[in-house]
Structures are given as structure tokens and as C-alpha cells.
C-alpha positions as CSV (number, residue, x, y, z in Angstrom):
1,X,-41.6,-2.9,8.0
2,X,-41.3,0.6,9.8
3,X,-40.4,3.8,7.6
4,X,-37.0,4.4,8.8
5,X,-33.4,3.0,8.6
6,X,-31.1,2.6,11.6
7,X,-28.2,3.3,10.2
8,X,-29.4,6.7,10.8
9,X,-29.5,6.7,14.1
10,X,-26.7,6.2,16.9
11,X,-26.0,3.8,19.3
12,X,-25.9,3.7,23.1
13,X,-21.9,3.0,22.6
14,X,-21.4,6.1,20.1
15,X,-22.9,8.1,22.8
16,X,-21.0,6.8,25.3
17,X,-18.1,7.3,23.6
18,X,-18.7,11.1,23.3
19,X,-19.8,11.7,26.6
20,X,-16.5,10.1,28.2
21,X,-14.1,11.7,25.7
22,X,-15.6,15.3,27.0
23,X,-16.2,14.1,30.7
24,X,-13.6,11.9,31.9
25,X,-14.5,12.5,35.5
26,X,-18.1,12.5,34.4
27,X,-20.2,8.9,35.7
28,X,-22.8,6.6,34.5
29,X,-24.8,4.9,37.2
30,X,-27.8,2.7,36.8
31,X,-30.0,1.0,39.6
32,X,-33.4,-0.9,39.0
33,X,-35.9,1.3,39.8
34,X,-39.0,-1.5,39.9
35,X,-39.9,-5.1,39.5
36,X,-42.5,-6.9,38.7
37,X,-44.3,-9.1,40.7
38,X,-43.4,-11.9,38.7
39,X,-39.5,-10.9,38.1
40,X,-40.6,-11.1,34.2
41,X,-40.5,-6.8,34.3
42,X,-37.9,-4.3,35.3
43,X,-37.1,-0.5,35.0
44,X,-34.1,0.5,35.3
45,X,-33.2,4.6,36.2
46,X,-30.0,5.6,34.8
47,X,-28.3,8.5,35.8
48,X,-25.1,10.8,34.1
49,X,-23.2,13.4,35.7
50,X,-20.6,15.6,33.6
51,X,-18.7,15.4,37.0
52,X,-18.4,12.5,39.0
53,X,-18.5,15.4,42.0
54,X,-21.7,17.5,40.9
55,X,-24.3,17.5,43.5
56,X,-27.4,16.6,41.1
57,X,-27.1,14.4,37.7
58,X,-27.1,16.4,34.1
59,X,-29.5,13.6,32.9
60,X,-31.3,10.7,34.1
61,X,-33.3,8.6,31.5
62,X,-35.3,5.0,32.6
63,X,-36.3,2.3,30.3
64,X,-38.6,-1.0,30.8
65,X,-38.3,-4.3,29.6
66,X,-40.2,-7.6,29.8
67,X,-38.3,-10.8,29.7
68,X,-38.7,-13.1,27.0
69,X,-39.2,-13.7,23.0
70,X,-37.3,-15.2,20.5
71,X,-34.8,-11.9,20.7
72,X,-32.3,-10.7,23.1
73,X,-34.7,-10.2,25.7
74,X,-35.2,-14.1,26.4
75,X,-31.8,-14.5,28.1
76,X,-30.4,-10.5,28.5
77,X,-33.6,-8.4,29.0
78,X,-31.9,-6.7,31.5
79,X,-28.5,-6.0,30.6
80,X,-30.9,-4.3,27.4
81,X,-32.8,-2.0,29.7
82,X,-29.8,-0.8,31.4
83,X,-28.4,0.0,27.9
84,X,-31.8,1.6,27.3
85,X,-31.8,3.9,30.0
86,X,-28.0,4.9,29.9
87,X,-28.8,5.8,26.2
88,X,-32.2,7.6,27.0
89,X,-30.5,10.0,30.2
90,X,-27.3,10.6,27.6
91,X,-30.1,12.1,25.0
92,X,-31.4,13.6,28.1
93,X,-28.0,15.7,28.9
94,X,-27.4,16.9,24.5
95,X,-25.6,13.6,24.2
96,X,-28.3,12.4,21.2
97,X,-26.8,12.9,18.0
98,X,-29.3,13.9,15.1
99,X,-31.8,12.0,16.5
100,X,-33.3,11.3,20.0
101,X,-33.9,7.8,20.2
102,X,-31.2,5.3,20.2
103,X,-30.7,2.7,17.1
104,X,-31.0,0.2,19.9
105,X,-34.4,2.1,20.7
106,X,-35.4,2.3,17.2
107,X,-34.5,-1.6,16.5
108,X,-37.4,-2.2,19.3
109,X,-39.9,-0.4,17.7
110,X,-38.7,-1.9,14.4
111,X,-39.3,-5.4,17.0
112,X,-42.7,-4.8,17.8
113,X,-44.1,-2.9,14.7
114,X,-43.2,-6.7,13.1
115,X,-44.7,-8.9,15.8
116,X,-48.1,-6.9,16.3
117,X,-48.9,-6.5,12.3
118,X,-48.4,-2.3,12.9
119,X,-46.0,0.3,11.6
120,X,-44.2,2.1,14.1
121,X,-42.5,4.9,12.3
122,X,-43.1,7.0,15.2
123,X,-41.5,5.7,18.5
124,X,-42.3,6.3,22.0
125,X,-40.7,9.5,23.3
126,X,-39.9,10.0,27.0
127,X,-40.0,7.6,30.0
128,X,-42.2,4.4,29.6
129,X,-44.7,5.5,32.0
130,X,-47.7,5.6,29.8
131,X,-47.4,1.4,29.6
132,X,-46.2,1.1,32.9
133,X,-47.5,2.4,36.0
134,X,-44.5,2.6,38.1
135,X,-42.1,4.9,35.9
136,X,-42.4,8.7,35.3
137,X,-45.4,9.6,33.6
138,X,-44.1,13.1,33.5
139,X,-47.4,14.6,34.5
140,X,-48.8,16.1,38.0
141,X,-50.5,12.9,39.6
142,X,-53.3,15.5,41.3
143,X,-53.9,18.1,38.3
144,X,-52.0,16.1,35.2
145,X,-49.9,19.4,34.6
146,X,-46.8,18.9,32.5
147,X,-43.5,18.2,34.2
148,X,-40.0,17.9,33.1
149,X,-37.5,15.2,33.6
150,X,-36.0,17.1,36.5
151,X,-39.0,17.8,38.1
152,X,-40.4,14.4,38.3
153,X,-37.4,12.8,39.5
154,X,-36.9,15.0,42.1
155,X,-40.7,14.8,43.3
156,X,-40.4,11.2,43.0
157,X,-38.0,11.5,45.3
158,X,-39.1,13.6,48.0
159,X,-42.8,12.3,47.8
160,X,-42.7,9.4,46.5
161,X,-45.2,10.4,43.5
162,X,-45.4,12.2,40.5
163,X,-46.6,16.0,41.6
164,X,-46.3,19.6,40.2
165,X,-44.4,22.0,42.5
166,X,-48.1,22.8,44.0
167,X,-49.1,19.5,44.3
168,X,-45.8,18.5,46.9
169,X,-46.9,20.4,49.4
170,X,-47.7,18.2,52.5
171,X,-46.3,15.0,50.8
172,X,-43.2,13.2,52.1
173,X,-41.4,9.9,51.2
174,X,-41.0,8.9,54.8
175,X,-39.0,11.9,55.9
């Protein structure tokens, strides 16, 4: 069993919750970002603005999840990584509570500490992209420099890629 108890952490809805009661022309949109070959795989990207009207969103968070198991993720592996993400780009934009990850987050880990024999009293922090090629790694694909959340959506947009500011130069997404 992992070191940690979820009661001490808040859910996606608690969150939410906050964020609408001090943004009630804020919005919440999610879109699947990637699936897999095999449909068995999806990322979602979920975005938050404080103001339904702002030109750029004040978070975005994405999450991956793999269809099947015993759990929720046999019949509603989606509908959990849309949760996922909405809860990752609210911690993302202050909306986190005491601690980062979700309980939702934190009951995965708890998940899969159980069914591969290790402790995970330390969960993943940040986009899924070290498991899975196609989300933000948050790292300069050319030099591996640092980059923040901002930064790789954006170049992710305009390029297509993950790149520092230096890197982007000469790059388009089809533009």
C-alpha cells in the first residue's frame, strides 16, 4: 500500500467547484489530443480560462489513459482522462488546494503501486509525456532545455513539436 491517504488530497469536483464560484464566465474545454492506433489509448488536453473572453487559457493540463482493467478504466477510461486533465490544467491556474495532484490522481498511483508489487508514494508530476510519446515532454526536442507549460503548448502549436524559443525558428505546423 502507498504512504499516503486521500482524504488529504482534493478532488477534480472540489476544484471545480472553486474555480466556477470565482469565475462564472470563466470555461472548461477539453478535446482529445491523440489516439492510439489501436483506440485502447487517449490524451486528452484540457484547457481553463478565468474568462470565457481571454485571448489565451490560464491553464491547460493533459492526462493519458489506457482502456481496460478490472477498475473504471474498462468501461469509462475516457470520461477518467478528461477528469484528469480538467483537474491537472485547474492545478495548473492556483486552483490545487494543499496539494498538486488530484485524489482522483493519487487513487491511480495508489492503482498501480498495488498491481505492479511497488510503492508509489511519489506520483508522477506534470504531463504524461515521459510514458507517452505524443504529450508534452516539457523539454526542447533539439537541445532538451526546460520548458514551461505555456511554452510547450504554444510551440506545439505553431510547430508542431516540442522546441525552446531558439529551437522554433524555421519550424511551422503547416502555416
Amino acid at each position: 500500500m502507498a504512504n499516503f491517504n486521500l482524504n488529504d488530497y482534493e478532488t477534480v469536483e472540489q476544484r471545480l467547484k472553486r474555480f466556477w464560484g470565482d469565475h462564472p464566465l470563466g470555461a472548461v474545454i477539453t478535446d482529445i489530443y491523440r489516439v492510439s492506433d489501436d483506440h485502447k489509448n487517449v490524451i486528452i488536453k484540457a484547457s481553463i480560462w478565468f474568462d470565457k473572453s481571454d485571448p489565451m487559457p490560464a491553464g491547460v493540463g493533459y492526462a493519458q489513459e489506457s482502456q481496460g482493467g478490472n477498475g473504471p478504466n474498462s468501461n469509462c477510461w475516457v470520461e477518467n482522462c478528461d477528469t484528469s486533465a480538467v483537474g491537472r490544467a485547474l492545478a495548473n491556474c492556483t486552483y490545487s488546494g494543499d496539494k498538486r495532484p488530484s485524489r482522483e490522481e493519487m487513487a491511480k498511483a495508489n492503482r498501480g503501486a498495488q498491481s505492479d508489487g511497488h510503492q508509489n508514494d511519489s506520483p508522477r508530476q506534470g504531463p504524461p509525456a515521459q510514458q507517452n510519446g505524443g504529450a508534452p515532454r516539457l523539454k526542447c526536442q533539439d537541445c532538451q532545455k526546460a520548458l514551461t507549460s505555456g511554452q510547450s503548448t504554444l510551440s506545439i502549436r505553431n510547430t508542431g513539436g516540442e522546441f525552446c524559443l531558439d529551437h522554433q525558428k524555421g519550424k511551422t505546423n503547416g502555416r
